[in-house]
N, C-alpha and C positions, 0 to 999 in steps of 0.2 A: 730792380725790385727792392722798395723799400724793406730792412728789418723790422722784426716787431720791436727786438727792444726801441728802436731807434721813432719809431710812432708811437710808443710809449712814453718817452723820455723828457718829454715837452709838455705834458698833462700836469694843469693845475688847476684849483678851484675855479670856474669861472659865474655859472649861477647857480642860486639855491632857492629853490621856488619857498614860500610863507606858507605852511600848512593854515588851512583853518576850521580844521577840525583832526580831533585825535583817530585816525586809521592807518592801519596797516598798506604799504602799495605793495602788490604782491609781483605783479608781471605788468609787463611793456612793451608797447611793439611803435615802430617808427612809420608810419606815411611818407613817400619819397617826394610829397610834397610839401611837406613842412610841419605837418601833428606828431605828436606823439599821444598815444593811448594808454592809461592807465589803469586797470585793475585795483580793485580795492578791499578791503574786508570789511567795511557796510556795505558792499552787495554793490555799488555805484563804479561809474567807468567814468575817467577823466579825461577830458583833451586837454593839451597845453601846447603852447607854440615850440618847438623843436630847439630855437635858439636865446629867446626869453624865458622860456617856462612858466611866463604866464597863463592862469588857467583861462581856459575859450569854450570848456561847457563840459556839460556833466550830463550823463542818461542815468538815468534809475527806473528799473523794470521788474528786474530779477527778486527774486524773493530767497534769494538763498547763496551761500560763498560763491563767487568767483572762481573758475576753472581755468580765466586765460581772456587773453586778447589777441584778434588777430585782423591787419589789414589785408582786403582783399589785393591779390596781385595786378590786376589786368582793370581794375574797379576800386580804385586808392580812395574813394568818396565812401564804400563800405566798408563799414567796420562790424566784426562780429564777434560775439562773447558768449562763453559760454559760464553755465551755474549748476550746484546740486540741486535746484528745485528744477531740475529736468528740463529746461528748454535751453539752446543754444539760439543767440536772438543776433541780428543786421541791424546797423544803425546807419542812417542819413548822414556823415560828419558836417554834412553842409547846412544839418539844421537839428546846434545844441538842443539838447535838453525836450526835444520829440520821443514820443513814442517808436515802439522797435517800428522799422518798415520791415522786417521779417521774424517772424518765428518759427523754430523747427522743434519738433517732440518725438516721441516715441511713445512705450508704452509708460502709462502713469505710474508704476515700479521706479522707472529709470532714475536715475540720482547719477549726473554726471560726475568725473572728476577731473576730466581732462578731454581737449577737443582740439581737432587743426584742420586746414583747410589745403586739399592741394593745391599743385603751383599753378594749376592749370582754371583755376577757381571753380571747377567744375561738381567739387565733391565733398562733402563735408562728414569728418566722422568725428562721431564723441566714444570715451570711454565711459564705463557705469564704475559704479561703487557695485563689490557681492551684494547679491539680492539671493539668503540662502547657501546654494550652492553655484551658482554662475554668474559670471561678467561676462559685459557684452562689449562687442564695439557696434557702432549703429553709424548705419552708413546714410546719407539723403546726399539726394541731384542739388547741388545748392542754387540753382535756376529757376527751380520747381520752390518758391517760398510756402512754406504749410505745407506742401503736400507732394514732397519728394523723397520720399523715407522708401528706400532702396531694399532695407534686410539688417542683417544682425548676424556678426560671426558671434556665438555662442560657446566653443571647443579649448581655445589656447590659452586662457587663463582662469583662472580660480582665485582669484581675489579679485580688490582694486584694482584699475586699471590707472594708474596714474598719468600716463605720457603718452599721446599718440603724434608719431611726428611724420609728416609727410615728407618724402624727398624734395629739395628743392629744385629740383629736375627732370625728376622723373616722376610724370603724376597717376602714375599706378603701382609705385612704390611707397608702402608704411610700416612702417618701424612701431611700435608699442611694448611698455613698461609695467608691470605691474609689481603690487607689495606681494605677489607668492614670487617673487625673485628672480621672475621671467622674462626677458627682450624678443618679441618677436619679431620677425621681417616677414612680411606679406609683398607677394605680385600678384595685385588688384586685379589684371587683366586676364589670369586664369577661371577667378569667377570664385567654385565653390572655396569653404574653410580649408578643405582641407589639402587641394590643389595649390590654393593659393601659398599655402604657408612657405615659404622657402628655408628659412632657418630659425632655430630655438638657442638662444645663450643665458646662462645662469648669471646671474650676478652678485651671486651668494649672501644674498640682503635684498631687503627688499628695495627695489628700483625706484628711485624718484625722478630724475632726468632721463632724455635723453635727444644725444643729438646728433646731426651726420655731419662728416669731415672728412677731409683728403681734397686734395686736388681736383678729383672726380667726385666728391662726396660719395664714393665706398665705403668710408670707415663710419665706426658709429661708436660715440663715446657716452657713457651710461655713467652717471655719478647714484649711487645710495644713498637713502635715508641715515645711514650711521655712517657717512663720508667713506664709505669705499669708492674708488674710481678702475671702470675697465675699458680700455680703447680694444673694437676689435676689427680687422680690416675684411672684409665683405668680401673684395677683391681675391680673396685665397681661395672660394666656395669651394669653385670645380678644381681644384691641387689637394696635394695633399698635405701642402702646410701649413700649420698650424693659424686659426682666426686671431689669436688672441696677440695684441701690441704690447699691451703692457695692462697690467693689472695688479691692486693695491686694496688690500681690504679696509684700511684706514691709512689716508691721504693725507690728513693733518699732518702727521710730524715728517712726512720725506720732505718741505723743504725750509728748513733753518731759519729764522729770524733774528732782525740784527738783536731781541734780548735772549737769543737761546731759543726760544718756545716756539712753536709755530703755530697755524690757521686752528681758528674756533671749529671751522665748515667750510663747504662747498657752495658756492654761490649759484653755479654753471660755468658753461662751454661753450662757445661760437668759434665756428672756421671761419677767419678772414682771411677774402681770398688775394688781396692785395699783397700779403704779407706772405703766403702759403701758408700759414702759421695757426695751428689750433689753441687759442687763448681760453685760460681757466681759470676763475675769480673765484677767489677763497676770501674769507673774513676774518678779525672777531671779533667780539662780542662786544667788545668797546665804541664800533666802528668803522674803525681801518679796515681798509681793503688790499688786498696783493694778489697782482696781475701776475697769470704766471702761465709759461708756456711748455707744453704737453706734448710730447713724442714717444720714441720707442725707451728710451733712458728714462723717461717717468715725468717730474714737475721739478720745472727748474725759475725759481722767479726772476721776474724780469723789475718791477716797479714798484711798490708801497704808497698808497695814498692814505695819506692821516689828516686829519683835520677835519672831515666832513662830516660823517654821519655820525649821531650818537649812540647807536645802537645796532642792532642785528641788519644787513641788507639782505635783502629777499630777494631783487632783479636789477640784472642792467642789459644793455645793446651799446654795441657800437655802431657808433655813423660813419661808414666810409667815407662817404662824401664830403664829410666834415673834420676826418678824422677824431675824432670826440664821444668820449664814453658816457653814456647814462644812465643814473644807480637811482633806486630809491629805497625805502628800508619801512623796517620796523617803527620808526623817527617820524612816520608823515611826510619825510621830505626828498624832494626830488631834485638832485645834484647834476649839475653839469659840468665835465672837465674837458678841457681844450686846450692842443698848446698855447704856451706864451700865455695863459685864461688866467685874470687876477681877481678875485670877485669884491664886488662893489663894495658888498659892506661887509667888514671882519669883524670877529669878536668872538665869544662863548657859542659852541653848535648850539641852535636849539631842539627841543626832544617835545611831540608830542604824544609818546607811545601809547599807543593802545592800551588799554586793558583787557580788551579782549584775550582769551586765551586761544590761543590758534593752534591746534595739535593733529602734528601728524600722526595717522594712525597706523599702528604698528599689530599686524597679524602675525602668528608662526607660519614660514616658508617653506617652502617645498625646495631642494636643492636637486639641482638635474645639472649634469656635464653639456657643453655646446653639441646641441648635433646637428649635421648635413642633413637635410632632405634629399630622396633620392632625385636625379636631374628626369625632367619630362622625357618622354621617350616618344 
């Protein structure tokens, strides 16, 4: 088993795609057959070749911010996205620049902020933005295009719903984040809200990531809006010790940089499983990026990329396959690093930042200690 540091260690610039126009790339997801999808802040979804990064097409449908992208498992030709103008939409990859070949809605209220899809492609749920006093999550058949909208768990949070993340394994397992500072774990397969729910953890801020991890993907790492980080391992349910791995209310300064100071923010988390190894990308605000890896001793860095982006990064993935990390930022631009990766052309980064003003919103939290659901009987 390869190290991470050691799959780390060989990353250099290798492409940098040409912005050509000033947006935001917010989120990414990779096609195991060679696209990558991009999210954007004009509302538009990129494809670009996985290895060139040249762009290969563009949808625009959505009438309102981007919530995510996500390729199907079982179905790599569809891609789906989700927006706050309430519809989570399927695209054709095989034929840029069409209209959605699915749309999903709820009710005219709804204002997505986050959506994912299980592993099983069977199921698709979005979270809402509070409407009042409740957030929802909304479940549809994703089979049934238009017209397989399932129900609505209503009960578990009071805010934003920021993250819904499905097990990569287990496709009646969902995990959800919200800004009242809540992580829930649901098992889809007991049915009602309140059956289903299996665990509640605090993240004492409000929740912007989250992501599952271990081995078995049991664990589940929650990054905040104000850079706290909490790893908590699932796998303890039924014991009586303790869920929580490690936990840091701001993550910024645990790990040193060579001038003293450390990360701007939190970038995210992906469990590679090649490595066993939970990686965790922090920034700053410069650009630079530092790879760092997550256990029960806290964050400990493993590599420093400098030279690439000019500004805030907002997403990346790795390609196992490839070994090779991909970021994109604030910058408009889409970077590629690869061992041995020298890129073609050097010089000055180029920036062309948005202006857009992109703001997380920030409600007062409800604070609750992690608690056990009783086990079914």
């Amino acid at each position: 088993m390869e190290s991470l540091d050691v799959m780390l260690e060989g990353l250099c610039l290798a492409r940098r795609s040409r912005p050509e126009e000033p947006t935001y790339l917010l989120e990414v997801d990779l096609q195991p057959t060679g696209l990558l999808a991009v999210s954007c802040s004009n509302f538009t979804v990129h494809l670009h070749n996985k290895d060139t990064l040249n762009l290969m097409g563009r949808y625009r449908g959505h009438t309102g911010p981007l919530c995510g992208v996500t390729f199907a498992h079982n179905s790599p030709d569809l891609l789906y996205s989700g927006s706050s103008d309430g519809t989570v939409r399927g695209w054709d990859v095989r034929r840029p620049g069409t209209e959605a070949a699915q749309v999903f809605k709820s009710d005219p209220s709804h204002s997505y902020c986050s959506f994912d899809l299980s592993c099983s492609d069977t199921l698709l749920c979005a979270g809402t933005e509070r409407i009042n006093e409740d957030s929802f999550l909304v479940f549809w058949d994703a089979r049934k295009p238009g017209g397989g909208l399932l129900g609505v768990y209503s009960e578990s949070h009071s805010d934003d719903i920021t993250q819904v993340r499905f097990h990569p394994r287990d496709k009646d397992r969902l995990a959800s984040g919200s800004t009242d500072g809540l992580v829930n774990v649901f098992d889809l397969s007991r049915g009602a809200e309140e059956e289903a729910l299996l665990l509640t953890c605090n993240s004492d801020s409000s929740a912007g990531s989250v992501c599952w991890s271990g081995p078995d993907h049991t664990q589940l790492l929650c990054l905040s809006h104000d850079e706290g980080l909490h790893l908590w391992d699932l796998g303890q349910l039924d014991t009586e010790e303790p869920l929580t791995v490690f936990s840091t209310s701001d993550a910024r300064s645990l790990t040193p940089l060579s001038d003293g100071g450390g990360v701007d923010y939190l970038v995210g988390g992906r469990w590679l499983d090649k490595a066993q190894k939970l990686l965790v990308v922090g920034g700053n605000n410069s650009g630079d990026l530092h790879l760092m890896e997550c256990d029960d001793r806290g964050l400990h860095l493993l590599r420093s990329l400098e030279g690439g982006h000019s500004s805030t990064v907002r997403c990346f993935l790795w390609d196992a396959e490839g070994e090779a990390l991909v970021t994109g930022g604030e910058d408009a631009q889409l970077l590629l690093w690869k061992p041995g990766g020298e890129e073609l052309s050097t010089g000055k980064r180029e920036s062309m930042k948005s202006e857009s003003a992109l703001r997380v919103k920030s409600r007062p939290h409800k604070k609750h200690g992690y608690h056990r659901t009783k086990k079914a009987t």
